[in-house]
C-alpha positions as CSV (number, residue, x, y, z in Angstrom):
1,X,34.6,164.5,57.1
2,X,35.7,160.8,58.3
3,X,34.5,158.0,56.9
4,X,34.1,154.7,58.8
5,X,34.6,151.1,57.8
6,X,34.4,148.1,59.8
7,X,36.9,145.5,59.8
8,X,38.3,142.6,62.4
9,X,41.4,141.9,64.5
10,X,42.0,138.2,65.9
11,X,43.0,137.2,68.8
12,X,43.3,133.5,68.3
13,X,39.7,132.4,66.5
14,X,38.1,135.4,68.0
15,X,37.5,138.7,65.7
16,X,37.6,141.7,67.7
17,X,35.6,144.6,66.1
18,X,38.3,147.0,64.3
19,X,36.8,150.6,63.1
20,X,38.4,152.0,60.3
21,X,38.6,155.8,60.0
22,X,39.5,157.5,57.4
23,X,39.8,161.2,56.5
24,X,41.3,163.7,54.1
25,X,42.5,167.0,54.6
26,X,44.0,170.0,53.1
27,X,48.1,169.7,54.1
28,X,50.8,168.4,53.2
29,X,50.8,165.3,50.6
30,X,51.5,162.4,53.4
31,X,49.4,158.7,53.7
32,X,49.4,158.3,57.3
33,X,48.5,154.7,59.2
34,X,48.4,154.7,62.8
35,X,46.9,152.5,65.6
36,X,49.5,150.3,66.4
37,X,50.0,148.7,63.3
38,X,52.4,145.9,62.1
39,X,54.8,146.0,58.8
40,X,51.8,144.4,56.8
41,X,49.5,147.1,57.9
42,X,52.0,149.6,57.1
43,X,52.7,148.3,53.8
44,X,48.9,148.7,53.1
45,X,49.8,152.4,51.9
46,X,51.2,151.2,48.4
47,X,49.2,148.3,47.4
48,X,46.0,150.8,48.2
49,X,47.8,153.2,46.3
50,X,48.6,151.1,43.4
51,X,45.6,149.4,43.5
52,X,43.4,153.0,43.2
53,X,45.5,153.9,40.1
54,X,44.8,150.6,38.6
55,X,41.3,150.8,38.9
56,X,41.2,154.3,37.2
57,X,41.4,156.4,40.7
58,X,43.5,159.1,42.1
59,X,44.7,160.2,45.5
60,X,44.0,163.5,45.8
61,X,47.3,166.1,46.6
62,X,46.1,166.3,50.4
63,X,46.5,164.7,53.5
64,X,45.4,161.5,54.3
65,X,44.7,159.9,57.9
66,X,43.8,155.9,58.4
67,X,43.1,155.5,62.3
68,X,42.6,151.5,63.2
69,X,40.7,151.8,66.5
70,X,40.7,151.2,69.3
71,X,44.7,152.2,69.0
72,X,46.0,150.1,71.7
73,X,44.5,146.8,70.2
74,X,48.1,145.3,67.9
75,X,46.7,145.2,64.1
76,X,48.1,142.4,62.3
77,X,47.9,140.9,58.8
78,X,47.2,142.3,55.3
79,X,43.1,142.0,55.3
80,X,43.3,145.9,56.3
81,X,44.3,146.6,53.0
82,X,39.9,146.8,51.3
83,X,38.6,148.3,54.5
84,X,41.6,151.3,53.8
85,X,41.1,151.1,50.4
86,X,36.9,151.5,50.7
87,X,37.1,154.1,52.9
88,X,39.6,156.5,50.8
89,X,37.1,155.6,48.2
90,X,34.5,156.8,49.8
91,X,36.0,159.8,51.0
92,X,36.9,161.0,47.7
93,X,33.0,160.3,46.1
94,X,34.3,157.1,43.9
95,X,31.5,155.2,46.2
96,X,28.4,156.1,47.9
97,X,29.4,157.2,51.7
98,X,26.5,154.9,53.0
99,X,27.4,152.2,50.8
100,X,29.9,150.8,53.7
101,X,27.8,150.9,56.3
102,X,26.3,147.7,58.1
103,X,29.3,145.5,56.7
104,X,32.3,144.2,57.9
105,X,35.3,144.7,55.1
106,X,38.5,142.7,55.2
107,X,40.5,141.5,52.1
108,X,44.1,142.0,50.8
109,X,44.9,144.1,47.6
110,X,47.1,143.3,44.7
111,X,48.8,145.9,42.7
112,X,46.1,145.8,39.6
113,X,42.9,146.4,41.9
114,X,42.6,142.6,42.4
115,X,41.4,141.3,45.5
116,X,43.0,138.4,46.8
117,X,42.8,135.5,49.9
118,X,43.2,136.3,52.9
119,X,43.3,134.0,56.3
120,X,40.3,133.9,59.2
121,X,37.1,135.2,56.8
122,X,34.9,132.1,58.6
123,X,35.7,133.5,61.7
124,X,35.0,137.3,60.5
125,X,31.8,136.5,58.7
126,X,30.6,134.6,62.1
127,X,31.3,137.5,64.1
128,X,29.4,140.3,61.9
129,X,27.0,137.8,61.7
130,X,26.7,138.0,65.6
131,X,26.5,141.9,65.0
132,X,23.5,142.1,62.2
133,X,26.3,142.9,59.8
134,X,27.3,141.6,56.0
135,X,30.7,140.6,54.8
136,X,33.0,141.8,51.9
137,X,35.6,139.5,51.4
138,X,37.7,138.3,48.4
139,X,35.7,136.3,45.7
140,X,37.9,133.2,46.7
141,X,37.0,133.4,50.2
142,X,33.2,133.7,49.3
143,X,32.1,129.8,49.6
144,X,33.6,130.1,53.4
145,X,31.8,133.2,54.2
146,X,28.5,131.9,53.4
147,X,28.3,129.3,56.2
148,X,28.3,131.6,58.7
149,X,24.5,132.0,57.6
150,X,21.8,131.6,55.3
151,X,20.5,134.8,55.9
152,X,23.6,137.0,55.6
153,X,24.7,139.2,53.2
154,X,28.2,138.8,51.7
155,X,29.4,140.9,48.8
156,X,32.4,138.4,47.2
157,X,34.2,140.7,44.1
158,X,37.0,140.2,42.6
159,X,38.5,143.5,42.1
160,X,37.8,146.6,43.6
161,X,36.2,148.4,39.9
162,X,33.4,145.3,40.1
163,X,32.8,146.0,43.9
164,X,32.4,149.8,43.3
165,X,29.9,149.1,39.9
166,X,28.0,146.8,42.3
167,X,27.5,149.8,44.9
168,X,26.7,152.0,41.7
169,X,23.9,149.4,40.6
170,X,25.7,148.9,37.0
171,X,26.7,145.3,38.1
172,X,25.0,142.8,40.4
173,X,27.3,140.4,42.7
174,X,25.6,137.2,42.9
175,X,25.8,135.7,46.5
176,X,28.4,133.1,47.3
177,X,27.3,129.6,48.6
178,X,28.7,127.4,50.7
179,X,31.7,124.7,49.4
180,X,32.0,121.3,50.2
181,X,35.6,119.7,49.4
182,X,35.1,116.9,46.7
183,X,35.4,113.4,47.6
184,X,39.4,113.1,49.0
185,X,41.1,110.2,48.2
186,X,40.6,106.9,50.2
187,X,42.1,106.9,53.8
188,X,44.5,103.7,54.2
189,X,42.3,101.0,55.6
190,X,43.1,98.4,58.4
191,X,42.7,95.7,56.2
192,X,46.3,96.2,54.5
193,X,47.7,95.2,58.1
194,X,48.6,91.7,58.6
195,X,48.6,90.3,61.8
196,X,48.7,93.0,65.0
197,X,45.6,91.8,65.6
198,X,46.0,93.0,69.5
199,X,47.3,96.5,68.1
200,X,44.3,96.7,65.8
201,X,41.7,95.9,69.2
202,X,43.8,98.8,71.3
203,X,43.3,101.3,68.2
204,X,39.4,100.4,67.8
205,X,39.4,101.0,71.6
206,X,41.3,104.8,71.4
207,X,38.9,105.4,68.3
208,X,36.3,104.9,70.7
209,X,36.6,106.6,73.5
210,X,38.9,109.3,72.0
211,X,42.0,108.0,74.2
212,X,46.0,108.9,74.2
213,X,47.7,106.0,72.7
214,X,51.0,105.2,73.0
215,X,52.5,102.2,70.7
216,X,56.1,100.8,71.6
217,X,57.8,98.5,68.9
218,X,61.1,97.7,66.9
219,X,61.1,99.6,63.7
220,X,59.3,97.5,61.0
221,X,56.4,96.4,63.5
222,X,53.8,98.7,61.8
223,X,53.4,101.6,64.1
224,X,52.8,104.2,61.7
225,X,51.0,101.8,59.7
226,X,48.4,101.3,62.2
227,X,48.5,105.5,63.5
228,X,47.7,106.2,59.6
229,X,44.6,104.4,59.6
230,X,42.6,105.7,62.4
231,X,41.1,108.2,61.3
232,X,39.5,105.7,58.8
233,X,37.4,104.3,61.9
234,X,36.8,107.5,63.2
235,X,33.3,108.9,62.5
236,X,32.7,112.4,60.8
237,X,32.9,115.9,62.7
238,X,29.6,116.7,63.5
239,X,28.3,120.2,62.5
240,X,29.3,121.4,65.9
241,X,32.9,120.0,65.7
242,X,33.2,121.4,62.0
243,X,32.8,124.9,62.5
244,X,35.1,124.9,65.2
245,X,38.0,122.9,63.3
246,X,37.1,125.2,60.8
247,X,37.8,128.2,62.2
248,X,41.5,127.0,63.4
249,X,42.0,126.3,60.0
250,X,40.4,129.6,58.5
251,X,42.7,131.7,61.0
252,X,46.1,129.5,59.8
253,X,45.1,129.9,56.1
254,X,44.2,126.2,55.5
255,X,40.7,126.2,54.0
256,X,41.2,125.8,50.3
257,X,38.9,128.0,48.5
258,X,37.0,128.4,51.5
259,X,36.2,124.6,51.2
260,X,34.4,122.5,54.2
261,X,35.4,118.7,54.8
262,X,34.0,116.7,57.6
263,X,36.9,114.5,58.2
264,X,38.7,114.9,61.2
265,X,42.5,116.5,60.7
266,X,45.1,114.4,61.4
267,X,48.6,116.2,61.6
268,X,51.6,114.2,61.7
269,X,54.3,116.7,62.7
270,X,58.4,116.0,62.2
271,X,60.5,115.3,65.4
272,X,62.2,118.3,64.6
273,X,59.7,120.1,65.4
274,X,59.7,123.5,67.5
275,X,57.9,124.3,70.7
276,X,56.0,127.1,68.4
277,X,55.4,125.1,65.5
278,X,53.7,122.2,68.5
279,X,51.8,124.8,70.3
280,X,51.3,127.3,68.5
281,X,53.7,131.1,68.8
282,X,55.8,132.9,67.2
283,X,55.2,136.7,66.2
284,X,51.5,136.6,65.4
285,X,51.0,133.8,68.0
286,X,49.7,131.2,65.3
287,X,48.2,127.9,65.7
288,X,50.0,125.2,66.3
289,X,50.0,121.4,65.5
290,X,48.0,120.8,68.1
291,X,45.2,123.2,67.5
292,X,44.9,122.2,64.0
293,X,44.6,118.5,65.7
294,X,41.4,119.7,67.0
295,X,38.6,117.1,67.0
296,X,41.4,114.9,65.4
297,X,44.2,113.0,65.6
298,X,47.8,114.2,66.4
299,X,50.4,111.9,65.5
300,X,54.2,111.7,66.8
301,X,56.1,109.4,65.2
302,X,59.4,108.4,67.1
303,X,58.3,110.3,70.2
304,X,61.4,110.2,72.3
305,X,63.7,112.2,69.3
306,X,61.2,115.2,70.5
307,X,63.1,117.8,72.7
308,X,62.0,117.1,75.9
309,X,60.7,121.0,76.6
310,X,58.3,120.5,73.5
311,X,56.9,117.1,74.7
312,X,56.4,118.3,78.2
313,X,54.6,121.6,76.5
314,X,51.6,119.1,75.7
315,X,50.9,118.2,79.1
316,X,48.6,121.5,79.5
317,X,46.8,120.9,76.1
318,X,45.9,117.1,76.7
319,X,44.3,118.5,80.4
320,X,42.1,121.3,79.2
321,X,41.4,121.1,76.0
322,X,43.3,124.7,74.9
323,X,46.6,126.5,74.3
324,X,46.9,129.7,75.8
325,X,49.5,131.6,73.9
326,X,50.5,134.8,75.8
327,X,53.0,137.5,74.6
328,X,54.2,141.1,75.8
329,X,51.5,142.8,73.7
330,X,49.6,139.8,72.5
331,X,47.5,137.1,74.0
332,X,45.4,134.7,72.4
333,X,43.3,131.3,72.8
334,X,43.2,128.5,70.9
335,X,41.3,125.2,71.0
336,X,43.1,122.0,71.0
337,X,41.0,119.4,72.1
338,X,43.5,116.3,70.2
339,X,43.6,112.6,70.4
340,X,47.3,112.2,71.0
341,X,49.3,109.0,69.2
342,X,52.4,108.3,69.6
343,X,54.8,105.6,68.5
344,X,58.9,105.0,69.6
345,X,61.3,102.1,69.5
346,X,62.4,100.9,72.9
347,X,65.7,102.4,72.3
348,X,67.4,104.1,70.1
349,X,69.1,100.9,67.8
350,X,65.5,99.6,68.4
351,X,66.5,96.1,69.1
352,X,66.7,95.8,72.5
353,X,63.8,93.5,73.0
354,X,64.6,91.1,70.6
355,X,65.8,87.7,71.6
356,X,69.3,87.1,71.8
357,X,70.5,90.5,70.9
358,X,73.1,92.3,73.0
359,X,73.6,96.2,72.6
360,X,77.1,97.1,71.9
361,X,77.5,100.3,73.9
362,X,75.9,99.0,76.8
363,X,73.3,96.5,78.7
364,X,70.0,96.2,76.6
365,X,67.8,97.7,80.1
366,X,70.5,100.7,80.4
367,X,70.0,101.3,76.7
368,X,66.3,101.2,76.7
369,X,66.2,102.8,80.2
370,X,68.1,106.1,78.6
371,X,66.1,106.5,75.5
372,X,62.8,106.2,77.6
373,X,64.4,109.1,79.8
374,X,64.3,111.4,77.3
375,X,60.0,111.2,78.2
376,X,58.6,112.3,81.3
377,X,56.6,110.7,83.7
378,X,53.9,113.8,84.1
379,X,53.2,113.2,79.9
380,X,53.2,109.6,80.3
381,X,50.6,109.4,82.6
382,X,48.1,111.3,80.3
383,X,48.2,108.7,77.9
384,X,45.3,105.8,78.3
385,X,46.4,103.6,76.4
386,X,50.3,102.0,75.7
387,X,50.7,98.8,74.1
388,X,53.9,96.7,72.9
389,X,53.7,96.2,69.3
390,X,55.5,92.7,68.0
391,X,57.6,92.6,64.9
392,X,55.6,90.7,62.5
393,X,56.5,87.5,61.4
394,X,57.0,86.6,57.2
395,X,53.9,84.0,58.9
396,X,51.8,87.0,58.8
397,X,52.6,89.0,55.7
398,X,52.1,85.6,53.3
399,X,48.9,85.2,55.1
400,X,45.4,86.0,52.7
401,X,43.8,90.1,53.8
402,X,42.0,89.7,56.8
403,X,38.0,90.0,56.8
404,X,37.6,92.6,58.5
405,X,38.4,96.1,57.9
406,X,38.5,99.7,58.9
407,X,34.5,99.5,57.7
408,X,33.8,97.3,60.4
409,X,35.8,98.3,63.1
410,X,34.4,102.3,62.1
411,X,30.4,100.5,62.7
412,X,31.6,99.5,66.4
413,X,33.5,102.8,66.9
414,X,30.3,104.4,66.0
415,X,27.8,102.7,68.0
416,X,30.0,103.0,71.0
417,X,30.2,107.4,70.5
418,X,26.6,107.1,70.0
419,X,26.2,105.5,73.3
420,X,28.8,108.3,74.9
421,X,26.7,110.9,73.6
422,X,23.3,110.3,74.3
423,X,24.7,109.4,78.0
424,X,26.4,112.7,78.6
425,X,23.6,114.7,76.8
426,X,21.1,113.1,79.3
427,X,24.0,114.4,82.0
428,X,24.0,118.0,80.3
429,X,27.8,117.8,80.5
430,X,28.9,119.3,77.4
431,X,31.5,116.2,75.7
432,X,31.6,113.6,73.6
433,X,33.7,110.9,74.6
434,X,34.9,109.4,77.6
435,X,38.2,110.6,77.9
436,X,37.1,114.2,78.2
437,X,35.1,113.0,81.2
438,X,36.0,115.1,84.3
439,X,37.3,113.1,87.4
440,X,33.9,113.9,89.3
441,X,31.6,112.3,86.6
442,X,33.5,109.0,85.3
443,X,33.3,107.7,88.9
444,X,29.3,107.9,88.7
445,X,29.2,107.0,84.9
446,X,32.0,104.1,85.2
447,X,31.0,103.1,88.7
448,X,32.3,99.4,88.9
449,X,30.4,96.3,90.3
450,X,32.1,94.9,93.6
451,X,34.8,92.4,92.1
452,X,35.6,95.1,89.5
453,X,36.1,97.6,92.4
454,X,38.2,95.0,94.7
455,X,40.4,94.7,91.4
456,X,40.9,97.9,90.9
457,X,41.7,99.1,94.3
458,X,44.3,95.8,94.6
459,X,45.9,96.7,91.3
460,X,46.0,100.8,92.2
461,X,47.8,100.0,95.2
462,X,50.4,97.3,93.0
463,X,50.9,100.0,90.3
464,X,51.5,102.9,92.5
465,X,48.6,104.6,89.9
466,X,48.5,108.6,90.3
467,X,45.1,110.2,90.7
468,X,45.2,110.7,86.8
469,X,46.4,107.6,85.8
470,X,43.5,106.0,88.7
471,X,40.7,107.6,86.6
472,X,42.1,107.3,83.2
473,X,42.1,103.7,83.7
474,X,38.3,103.8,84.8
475,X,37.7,105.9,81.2
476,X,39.1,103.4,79.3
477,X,37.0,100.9,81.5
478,X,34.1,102.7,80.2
479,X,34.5,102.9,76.5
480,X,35.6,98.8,76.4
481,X,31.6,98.5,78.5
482,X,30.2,101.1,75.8
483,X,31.8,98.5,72.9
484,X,30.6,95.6,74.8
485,X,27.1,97.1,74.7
486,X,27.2,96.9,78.8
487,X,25.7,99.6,81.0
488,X,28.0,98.3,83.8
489,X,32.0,98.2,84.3
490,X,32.4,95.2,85.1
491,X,35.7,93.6,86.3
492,X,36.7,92.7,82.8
493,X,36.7,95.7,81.7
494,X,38.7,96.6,84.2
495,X,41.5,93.9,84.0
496,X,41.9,94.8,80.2
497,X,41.9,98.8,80.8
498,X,44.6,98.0,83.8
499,X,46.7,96.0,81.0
500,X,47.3,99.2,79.0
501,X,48.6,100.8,82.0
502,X,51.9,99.1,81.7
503,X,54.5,101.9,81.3
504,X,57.1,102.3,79.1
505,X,59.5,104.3,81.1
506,X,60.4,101.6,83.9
507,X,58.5,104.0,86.3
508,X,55.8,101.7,87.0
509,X,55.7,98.8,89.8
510,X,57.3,95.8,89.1
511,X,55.1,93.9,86.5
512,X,55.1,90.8,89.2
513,X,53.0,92.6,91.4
514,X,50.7,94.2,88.4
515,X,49.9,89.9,87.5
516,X,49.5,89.1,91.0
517,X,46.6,91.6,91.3
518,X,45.1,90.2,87.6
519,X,45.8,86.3,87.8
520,X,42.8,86.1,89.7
521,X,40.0,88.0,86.9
């Protein structure tokens, strides 16, 4: 007789159905795994087998056969372990044979019966859910399960003897419900920054529209101070956006106690950083940074002190949304849809633009010109926005709090996405925000008036702008009209969005020509 269990495999945030076959013959004593299993899976044979004698259970003298199918499918991860465990049960009469049937099992086994937390239950319960199936999962992982639906049923014990005295009907599980996270501590608020006034206009702008932003500054200017409190203007996931970052975070293990927030991530990653760790890799092809970014905020502080490779590794995930991570026997998709700020020093002592000073190891242009190297000009031009950021003066830090804060600027951010997605709804196109506008719709949705387009074909032509950079410029152009309440681009817009195209690498036109074409706005 073989007994079946269903359990998952993921490939990136999708769970691939995983039958679970067990059976027990007359043989030699052996406690076989096979189906292409990993050194977690394999593992799964003594924590079942400790787990049993802990809850008062004994494998019998014979045989034993586990078969995860299909075989050529890579099983990863230690969420094997209850659907194994469950079905040897099963076999051996410790649980009714039916009892398994129309449920998906995953969960990971400690050595005294317990069942503990494992990763990617959200994603799990939403797939059986797609099937007509329930969920067993750890008791931990319970609140997570239960937003998959109202209407599912989810079995959440905490040890394997209370999960076999629920299928015996001497103990009752109640059903999980859904966790919020408790109020989080207060994000920074704009407010605390004095002066930077321009700086604070450029972030309301990116929080708007959802832009790239790029700040350039001596150390001390505020960067990070200013990169820390966007996502106090930004609005709240909608339902939509939250079970998607969700499930990124369910899959990388990052939902404490299956708890739901709807405040947008924000990941601030080291310079050090790996390629992997940025993207997303390694052995089990993870997420990386920029998937757990989705719907947020990624934030690389002194940007340049990236290796170049990892920096350039961003240039597909800021184009389409999604990091395809593809291995020898492993392939998997993840969604990165990020907002990507940046900040770095205009060379590496970080005094180069200030008045009067003279680097020692070579001309001040040289010296910035070779720390800017160290970025490329393909991921430059994907970022909207790139502003100079002034040190601040001991004018601006005596000066009283200003009177308007992150509440304020959050009220204007808001009416402006409201505006973006009523527009795009009407369109049927699928976004949010203006700068995931494809190239074929921001020309009809940010079609400028005729001195607007006279501007912006004279400055195109000054600044040598790409194709990219042409209609980046016209989706910043749009979000300043959505802020300004105006169903038109109009050439002011367009001056001001042109303003942040002003490269930090040197590889753009000479600024001369860039004023010529805006001295006459």
């Amino acid at each position: 007789m073989v007994v079946r269990v269903a359990t998952v495999a993921f490939e990136g945030i999708e769970a691939r159905a995983v039958d679970v076959q067990v059976q027990i013959s007359p043989g030699s004593v052996v406690f076989t795994v096979v189906g292409l299993p990993d050194k977690a899976v394999g593992e799964s044979r003594e924590r079942v087998r400790s787990a049993l004698i802990a809850s008062g259970l004994a494998l019998p003298a014979k045989r034993i056969t586990v078969n995860l199918a299909p075989a050529d499918l890579p099983k990863e991860g230690s969420h094997y372990d209850l659907p194994i465990a469950l079905g040897v049960m099963a076999a051996i009469g410790a649980i009714p044979a039916d009892a398994l049937d129309g449920f998906t099992v995953l969960g990971e086994l400690a050595l005294d019966g317990q069942i503990t937390a494992v990763a990617g239950v959200l994603p799990a319960a939403v797939a059986a859910n797609g099937r007509g199936q329930g969920l067993i999962c750890p008791e931990s992982c319970g609140p997570e399960a239960a937003w998959a639906s109202a209407d599912m049923e989810v079995l959440a014990p905490r040890s394997l003897i209370q999960l076999a005295n629920h299928f015996k009907g001497t103990q009752v599980l109640s059903p999980p419900v859904p966790a919020v996270a408790g109020p989080a501590a207060a994000l920074p608020d704009l407010r605390d920054i004095r002066g930077q006034e321009s700086a604070k206009r450029v972030l309301e702008i990116a929080a708007a529209g959802g832009h790239n932003l790029l700040m350039n500054g001596p150390p001390g200017a505020g960067k990070s101070m200013l990169a820390s409190r966007l996502p106090s203007i930004l609005p709240p996931l909608s339902p939509r956006e939250l079970l998607e970052v969700s499930m990124v975070h369910s899959v990388a293990g990052l939902l404490a106690e299956g708890r739901l927030t709807d405040r947008r991530p924000y990941r601030a990653p080291h310079h050090s950083a790996s390629m992997a760790a940025l993207v997303g890799g390694g052995l089990q092809a993870r997420p990386g940074e920029v998937s757990l970014a989705h719907h947020g905020v990624l934030f690389l502080d002194e940007l340049p002190e990236f290796q170049p490779q990892v920096l350039d590794s961003l240039r597909q995930p800021i184009e389409t949304g999604e990091v395809l991570i593809a291995r020898a026997n492993h392939r998997a998709v993840y969604p990165a849809r990020f907002q990507l700020v940046a900040a770095m020093n205009p060379c590496r002592c970080g005094r180069a633009t200030e008045p009067g000073y003279a680097c020692r190891r070579q001309p001040n242009e040289r010296c910035m010109a070779q720390y800017q190297a160290r970025m490329s000009g393909p991921l430059l031009d994907r970022i909207d926005l790139v502003i100079e950021v002034p040190p601040v003066s001991a004018a601006d830090l005596i000066l009283p709090a200003p009177r308007e804060g992150s509440a304020e600027a959050a009220a204007r951010v808001a009416r402006a996405r409201l505006i973006q997605r009523e527009r795009f709804d009407a369109l049927g196109a699928g976004i949010a925000v203006n700068a995931a506008c494809p190239p074929g719709l921001i020309e009809d949705v940010a079609r400028p008036d005729a001195d607007g387009a006279r501007l912006l074909k004279d400055a195109a032509d000054a600044m040598r702008l790409t194709a990219r950079g042409f209609h980046r410029v016209l989706k910043v152009a749009r979000t300043l009209a959505d802020l300004d309440g105006e169903a038109r681009v109009g050439r002011l817009h367009l001056a001001e969005a042109l303003s942040y195209r002003a490269s930090v690498d040197r590889v753009s036109p000479d600024p001369g020509n860039f004023s010529a074409a805006t001295a006459r706005v």
